[in-house]
Every structure is written in structure tokens, then in C-alpha cells.
C-alpha positions in Angstrom: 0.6 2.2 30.1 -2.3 0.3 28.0 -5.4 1.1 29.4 -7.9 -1.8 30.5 -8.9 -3.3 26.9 -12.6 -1.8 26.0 -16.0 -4.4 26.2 -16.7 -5.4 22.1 -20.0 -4.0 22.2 -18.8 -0.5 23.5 -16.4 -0.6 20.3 -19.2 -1.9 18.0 -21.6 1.1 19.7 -18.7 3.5 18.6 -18.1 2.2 15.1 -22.1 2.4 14.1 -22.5 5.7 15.8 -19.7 7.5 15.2 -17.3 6.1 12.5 -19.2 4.5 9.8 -21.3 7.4 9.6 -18.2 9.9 9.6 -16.3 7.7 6.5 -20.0 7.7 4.6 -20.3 11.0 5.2 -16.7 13.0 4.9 -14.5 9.9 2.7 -17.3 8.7 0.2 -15.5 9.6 -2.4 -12.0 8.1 -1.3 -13.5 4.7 0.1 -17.2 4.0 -1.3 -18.9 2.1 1.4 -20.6 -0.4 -0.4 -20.0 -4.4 -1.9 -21.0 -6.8 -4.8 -23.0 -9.7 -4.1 -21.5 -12.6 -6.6 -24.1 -15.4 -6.2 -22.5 -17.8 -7.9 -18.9 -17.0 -8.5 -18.0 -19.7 -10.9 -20.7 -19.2 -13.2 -20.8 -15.4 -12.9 -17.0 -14.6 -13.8 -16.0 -16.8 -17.1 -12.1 -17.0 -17.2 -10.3 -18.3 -20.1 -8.6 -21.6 -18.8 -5.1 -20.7 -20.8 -4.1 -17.3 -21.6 -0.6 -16.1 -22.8 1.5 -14.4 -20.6 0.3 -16.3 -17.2 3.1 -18.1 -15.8 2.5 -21.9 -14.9 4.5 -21.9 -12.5 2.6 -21.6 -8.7 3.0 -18.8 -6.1 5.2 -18.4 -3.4 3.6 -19.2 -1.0 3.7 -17.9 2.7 2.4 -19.4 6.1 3.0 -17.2 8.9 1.4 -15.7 12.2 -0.2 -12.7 13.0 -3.6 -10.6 12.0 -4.4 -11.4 8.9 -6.1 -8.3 8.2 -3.2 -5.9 9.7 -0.9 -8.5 7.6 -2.4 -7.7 4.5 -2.5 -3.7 5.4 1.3 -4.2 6.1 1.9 -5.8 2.5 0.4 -3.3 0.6 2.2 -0.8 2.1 5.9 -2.7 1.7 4.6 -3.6 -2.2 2.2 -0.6 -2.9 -0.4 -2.7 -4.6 -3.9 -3.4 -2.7 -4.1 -7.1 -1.4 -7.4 -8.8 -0.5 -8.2 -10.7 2.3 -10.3 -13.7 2.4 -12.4 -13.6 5.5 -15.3 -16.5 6.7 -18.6 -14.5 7.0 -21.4 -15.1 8.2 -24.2 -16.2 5.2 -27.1 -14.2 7.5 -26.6 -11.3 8.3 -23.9 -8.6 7.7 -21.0 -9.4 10.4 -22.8 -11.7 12.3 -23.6 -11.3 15.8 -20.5 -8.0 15.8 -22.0 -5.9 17.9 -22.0 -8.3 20.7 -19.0 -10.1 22.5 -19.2 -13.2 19.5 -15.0 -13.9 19.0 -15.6 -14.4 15.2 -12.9 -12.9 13.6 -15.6 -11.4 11.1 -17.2 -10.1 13.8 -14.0 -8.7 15.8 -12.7 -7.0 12.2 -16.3 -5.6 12.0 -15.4 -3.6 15.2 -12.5 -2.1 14.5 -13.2 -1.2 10.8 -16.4 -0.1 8.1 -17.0 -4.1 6.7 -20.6 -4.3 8.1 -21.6 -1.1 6.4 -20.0 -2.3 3.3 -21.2 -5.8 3.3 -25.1 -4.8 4.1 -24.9 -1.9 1.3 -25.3 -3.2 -2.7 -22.9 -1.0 -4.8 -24.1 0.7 -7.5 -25.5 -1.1 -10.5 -26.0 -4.4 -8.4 -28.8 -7.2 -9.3 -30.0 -7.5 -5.8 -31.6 -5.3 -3.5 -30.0 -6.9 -0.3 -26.4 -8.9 0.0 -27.6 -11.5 1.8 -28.4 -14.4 2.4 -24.8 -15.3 0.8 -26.0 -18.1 -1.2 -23.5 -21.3 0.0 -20.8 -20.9 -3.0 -21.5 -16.9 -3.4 -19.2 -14.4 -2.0 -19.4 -10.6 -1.2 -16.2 -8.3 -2.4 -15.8 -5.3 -0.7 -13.3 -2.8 -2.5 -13.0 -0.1 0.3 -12.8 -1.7 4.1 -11.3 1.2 5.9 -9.7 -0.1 9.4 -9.2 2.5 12.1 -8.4 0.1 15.4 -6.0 -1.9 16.2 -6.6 -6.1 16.7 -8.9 -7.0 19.5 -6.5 -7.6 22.6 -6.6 -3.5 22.7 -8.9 -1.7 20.1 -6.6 0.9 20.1 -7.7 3.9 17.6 -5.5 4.6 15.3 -3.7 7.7 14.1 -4.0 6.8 10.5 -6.3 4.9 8.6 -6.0 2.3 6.2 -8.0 0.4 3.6 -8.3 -3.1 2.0 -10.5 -5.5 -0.3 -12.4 -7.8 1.5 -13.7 -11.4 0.0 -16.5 -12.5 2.6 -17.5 -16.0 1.5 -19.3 -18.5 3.8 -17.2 -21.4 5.7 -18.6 -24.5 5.8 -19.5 -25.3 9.6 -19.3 -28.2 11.5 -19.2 -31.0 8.6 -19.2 -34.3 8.9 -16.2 -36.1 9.3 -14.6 -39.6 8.7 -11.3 -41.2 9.2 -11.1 -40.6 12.6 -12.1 -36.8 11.9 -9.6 -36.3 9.9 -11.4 -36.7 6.4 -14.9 -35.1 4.9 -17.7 -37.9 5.3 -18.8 -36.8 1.7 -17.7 -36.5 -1.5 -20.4 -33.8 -2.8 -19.3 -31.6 0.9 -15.5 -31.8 0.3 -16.7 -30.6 -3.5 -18.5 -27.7 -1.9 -15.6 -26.4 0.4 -13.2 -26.5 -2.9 -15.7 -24.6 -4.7 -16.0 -21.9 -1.9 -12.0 -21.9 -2.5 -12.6 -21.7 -5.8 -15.2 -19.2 -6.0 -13.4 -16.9 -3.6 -10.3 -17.0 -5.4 -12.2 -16.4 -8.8 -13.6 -13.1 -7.2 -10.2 -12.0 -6.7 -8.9 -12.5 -10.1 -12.0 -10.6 -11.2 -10.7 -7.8 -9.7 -7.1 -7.9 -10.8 -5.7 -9.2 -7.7 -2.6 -11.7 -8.2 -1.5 -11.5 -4.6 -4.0 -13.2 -1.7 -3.9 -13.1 2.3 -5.9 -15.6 3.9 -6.8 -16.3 7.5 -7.9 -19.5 9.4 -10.7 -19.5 6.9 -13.1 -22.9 7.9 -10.9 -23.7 11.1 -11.1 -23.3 15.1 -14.0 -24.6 17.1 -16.3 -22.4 14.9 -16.2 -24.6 11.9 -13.9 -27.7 12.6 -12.9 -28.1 8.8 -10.7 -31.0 8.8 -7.0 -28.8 8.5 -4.9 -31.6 6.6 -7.8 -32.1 3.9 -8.7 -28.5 3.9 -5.0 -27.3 3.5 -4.5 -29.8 0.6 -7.6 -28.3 -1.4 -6.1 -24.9 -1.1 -3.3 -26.2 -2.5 -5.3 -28.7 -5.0 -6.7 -25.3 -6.2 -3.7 -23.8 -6.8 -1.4 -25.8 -8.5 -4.2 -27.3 -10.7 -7.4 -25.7 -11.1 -6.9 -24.5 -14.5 -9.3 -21.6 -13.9 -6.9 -20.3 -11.0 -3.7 -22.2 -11.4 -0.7 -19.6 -12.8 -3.1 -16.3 -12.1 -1.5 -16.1 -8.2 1.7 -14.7 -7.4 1.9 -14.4 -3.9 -0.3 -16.8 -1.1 -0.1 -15.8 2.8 -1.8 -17.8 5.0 -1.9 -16.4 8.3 -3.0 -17.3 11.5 -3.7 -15.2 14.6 -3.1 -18.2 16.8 -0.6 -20.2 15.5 -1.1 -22.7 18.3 -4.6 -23.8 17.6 -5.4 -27.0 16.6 -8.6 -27.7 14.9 -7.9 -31.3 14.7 -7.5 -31.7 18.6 -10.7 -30.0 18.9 -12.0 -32.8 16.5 -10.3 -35.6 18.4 -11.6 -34.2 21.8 -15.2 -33.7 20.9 -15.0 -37.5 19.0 -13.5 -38.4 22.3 -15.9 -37.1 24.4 -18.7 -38.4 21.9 -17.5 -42.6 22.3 -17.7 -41.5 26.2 -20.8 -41.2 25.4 -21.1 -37.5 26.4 -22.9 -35.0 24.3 -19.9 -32.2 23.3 -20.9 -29.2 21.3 -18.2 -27.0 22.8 -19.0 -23.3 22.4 -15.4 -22.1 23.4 -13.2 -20.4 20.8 -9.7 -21.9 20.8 -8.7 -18.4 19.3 -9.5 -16.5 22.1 -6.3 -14.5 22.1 -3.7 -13.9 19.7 0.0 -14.8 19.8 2.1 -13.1 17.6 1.7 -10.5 15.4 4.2 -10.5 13.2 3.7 -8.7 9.6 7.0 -9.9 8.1 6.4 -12.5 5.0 8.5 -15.1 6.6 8.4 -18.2 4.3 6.4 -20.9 5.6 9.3 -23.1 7.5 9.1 -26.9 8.5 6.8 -27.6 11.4 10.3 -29.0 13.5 10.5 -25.3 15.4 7.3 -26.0 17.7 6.6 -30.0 17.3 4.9 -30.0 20.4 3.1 -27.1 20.3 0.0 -28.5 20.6 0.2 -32.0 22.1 -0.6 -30.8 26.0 -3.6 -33.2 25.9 -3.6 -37.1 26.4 -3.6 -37.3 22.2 -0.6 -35.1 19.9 -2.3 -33.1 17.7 -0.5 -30.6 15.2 -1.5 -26.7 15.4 -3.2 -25.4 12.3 -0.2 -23.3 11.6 1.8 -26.6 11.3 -0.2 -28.5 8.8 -0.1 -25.7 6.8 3.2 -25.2 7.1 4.3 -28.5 6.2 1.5 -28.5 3.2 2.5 -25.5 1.8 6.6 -26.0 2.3 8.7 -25.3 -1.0 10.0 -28.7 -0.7 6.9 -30.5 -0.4 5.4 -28.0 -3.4 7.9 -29.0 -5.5 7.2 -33.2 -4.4 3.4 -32.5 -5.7 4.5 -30.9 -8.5 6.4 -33.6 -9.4 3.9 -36.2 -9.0 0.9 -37.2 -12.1 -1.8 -34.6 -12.0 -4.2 -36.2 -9.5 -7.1 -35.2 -11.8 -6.2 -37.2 -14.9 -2.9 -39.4 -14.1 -1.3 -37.1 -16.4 1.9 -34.8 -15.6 1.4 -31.5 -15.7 4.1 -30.6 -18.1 3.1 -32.5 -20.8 0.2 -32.8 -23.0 
């Protein structure tokens, strides 16, 4: 039987004193522990906007539930080429506050694998003397993150060890909203988030990298991105930035908890707020994790768990919904169809 799951700063004691030290020292060779500090992506990595031999057409795209890290581990393995996950980090300090109890999922992948030891060392060659401070549209990429625990509902050790590239770019947090909450306030924030899209997506096609996980990166109560914008930038970026659009293959987002709902967080704090209580809610609404499927499902039509999320007084859709209805073949190929919302112009012609 599982025994009683171990306290997070017990498992971040072990990983400083005894792992990170033993992969250094024993797998240097195999998995380098160190990162590149990209200050400013999209001036730092020029990409031709058209090259031959890039298909226009977009990726596949995948919405599913389950640890994004441990998904990404699984693909590679199924597809034997490396797959990089784009995590939120924290712009401080290496990991944040990891080897506390902080729920961060930064923080709980920090326990379980090497990332703070790559993410605080500079790799060879590098401008800087120190990663951070991530500058606001920067990003770190860390070739070599070796994980050797399981998720954080156990921390079990595992018997093998596994590796992936990490893209640690700064979420925005907590910005201000419109329309109800469901809208950025302003223009020149909602043009900061897409370039932290942008930039972290430029960072993997630096590295070669034409297939992408990415987790719950600007939701939950720690950042209360509006979801429905949010997920329609993501896909803004792909299917017309022509920096990244035809250079991506293959697009998982996955969720740990497919039942959290940023936007009822939103609605409850505004809620609270015209009550005219103070709310600045420190609970994490992805305490604990669900599933943890690794199969690619495709992402399916939000029908299967309609009211998922609508316990409260007000219905609001789970994360994993919105995405899965922004990101649905049928509604890809209904944008795709439509003039280019950048210049009123189709796509397919000149």
C-alpha cells in the first residue's frame, strides 16, 4: 500500500542534498545541469518569416488532462524525439518559494526533478553572470531537466530517470480585467502576454523543437489570466504569427486539473469585490490533480462535462473546456476560414 504522501519541504531537502548534487556529480556529461537566459526572445533569435519547406498548414493540436511534465516524458518516449514543456516561473528567483510547501507547479516540478539547479546555473558561453531576474518577455531554456519522482499527490522515486527541455517564462499575474473579467483592461498588457507566447515559442524553434506541451501556463488563482482571451492568443499565435505560424507540428495543452476554472475564480473575487469585501484569495484551485492520463487524446467538445464547473450560484466553464472548445478541429478550421484578423485579408491569398 502507498505510504503517507511525504511533507514538500522534506522532498525539496532531499533533492538539494542528495540528488542534484549526485546528477552534477556522476551524469554531467549525460544531462549538463545548466540554462540560457534569453532576455529578449524576439529580438535575440531572428527567424526568417517564410522559408521553403514549412508547411502552412497549423498543428494538431491536443487538449487533454494530466501532468504536463510526465505528459511530455510519455511523448518522447512513444515518438523518440525530445519535447519541451513550457512551464510559468517565477521571474525572482530560481523555482520560487520550492523548497517550501508553495503549490506552484514550478515549484512542485522543482521537487521532484534538477530545474532549480539548472535554472540558477548560466551554461557555458552565456552573457550573464546570473539567470535572473527573468526580464518580463525573457525566458530561460533548460536542455537537460532530469525528473526522478513521481507528481506531487505521492513523490514517489522513481526506478528510472528521465529527462526533458524546459522553457521557464514568466506569467503575467493578476492583470487587470474588463468585460466582466473576462477581457484584459489594456491593450499594451494583452500585447505583453502574446509576446510571452511568442517569445516562448520562439525559444523552442531555436532549438529545433516542432512539437510543444504546455500546461495551465497564466491560469488558476495564481495568475487569473482571463482563459477565453488567453486561449485565443495561443491560438492567434499559431495560426498567424508569421514568425511561428507553420514551424509547429504537434500542440498539447494539458491540464493537471481539468476541473479548474479560472474564470469562476474571477467571477467570485469580482463578486465578493461589488459586496464590497476585500478578496485576495490565496487558495490554489489546483490543489490536487485528477487525472493523469498520458494518451494524446484529441481535444473533444466541452458537451462530456458541461457542468463541471458550475457548483456555485454563477456557471462557469473549467479551463480544460475553453480550451477545448478553442482549440477543436472544427472550430480551427471556422478561424481559418475567416479574413486574417490582422489585415482583413485571407490567409490563402496574397
Amino acid at each position: 500500500m502507498p505510504s503517507s504522501k511525504p511533507k514538500p519541504s522534506e522532498v525539496a531537502a532531499e533533492t538539494k542534498r542528495h540528488y542534484i548534487p549526485v546528477i552534477r556529480a556522476e551524469y554531467t556529461r549525460q544531462w549538463p545541469t545548466h540554462s540560457y537566459l534569453f532576455q529578449q526572445p524576439l529580438a535575440q533569435i531572428p527567424l526568417q518569416t517564410s522559408i521553403s519547406g514549412f508547411s502552412p498548414s497549423p498543428p494538431e493540436f491536443y487538449v487533454c488532462s494530466g501532468d504536463p511534465a510526465d505528459f511530455a516524458i510519455d511523448w518522447k518516449e512513444k515518438v523518440h524525439i525530445r519535447i519541451p514543456f513550457i512551464c510559468a516561473a517565477n521571474d525572482k528567483r530560481a523555482g520560487g518559494d520550492w523548497e517550501t510547501g508553495v503549490v506552484g507547479y514550478e515549484e512542485r516540478l522543482c521537487r521532484r526533478s534538477n530545474l532549480s539547479a539548472t535554472l540558477s546555473t548560466p551554461g557555458p558561453g552565456s552573457e550573464v553572470d546570473s539567470n535572473y531576474p527573468i526580464p518580463s518577455e525573457g525566458g530561460i531554456y533548460s536542455e537537460f531537466v532530469v525528473v526522478f519522482r513521481g507528481p506531487h499527490d505521492q513523490y514517489k522515486k522513481l526506478d528510472q530517470w528521465y529527462d526533458l527541455p524546459v522553457v521557464s517564462m514568466p506569467a503575467a499575474r493578476w492583470p487587470k480585467l474588463s468585460h466582466g473579467g473576462s477581457k484584459y483592461a489594456f491593450p499594451l498588457e494583452r500585447e505583453m502576454v502574446r509576446n510571452k507566447i511568442r517569445a516562448a515559442l520562439r525559444i523552442c524553434i531555436y532549438y529545433d523543437h516542432r512539437t510543444v506541451v504546455i500546461g495551465d501556463f497564466g491560469l488558476g488563482n495564481g495568475h487569473r489570466n482571463p482563459p477565453q482571451e488567453l486561449a485565443e492568443l495561443w491560438r492567434d499565435v499559431f495560426l498567424y504569427d508569421p514568425d511561428i505560424r507553420g514551424r509547429f507540428d504537434y500542440v498539447a495543452f494539458v491540464f493537471e486539473d481539468q476541473y479548474q476554472s479560472t474564470a469562476k475564480l474571477i467571477m467570485d473575487d469580482i463578486a465578493k469585490k461589488s459586496r464590497g469585501g476585500s478578496s485576495h484569495g490565496h487558495g490554489h484551485s489546483h490543489s490536487h490533480s485528477h487525472h493523469s492520463s498520458s494518451s494524446k487524446s484529441k481535444s473533444k467538445a466541452s458537451s462530456n462535462s458541461s457542468s463541471s464547473s458550475s457548483t456555485g450560484s454563477t456557471a462557469a466553464p473549467s479551463d480544460f473546456e475553453i480550451f477545448s472548445r478553442v482549440f477543436d478541429p472544427n472550430e480551427i478550421r471556422g478561424v481559418l476560414s475567416r479574413p486574417d484578423p490582422r489585415y482583413g485579408i485571407s490567409m490563402l491569398t496574397s
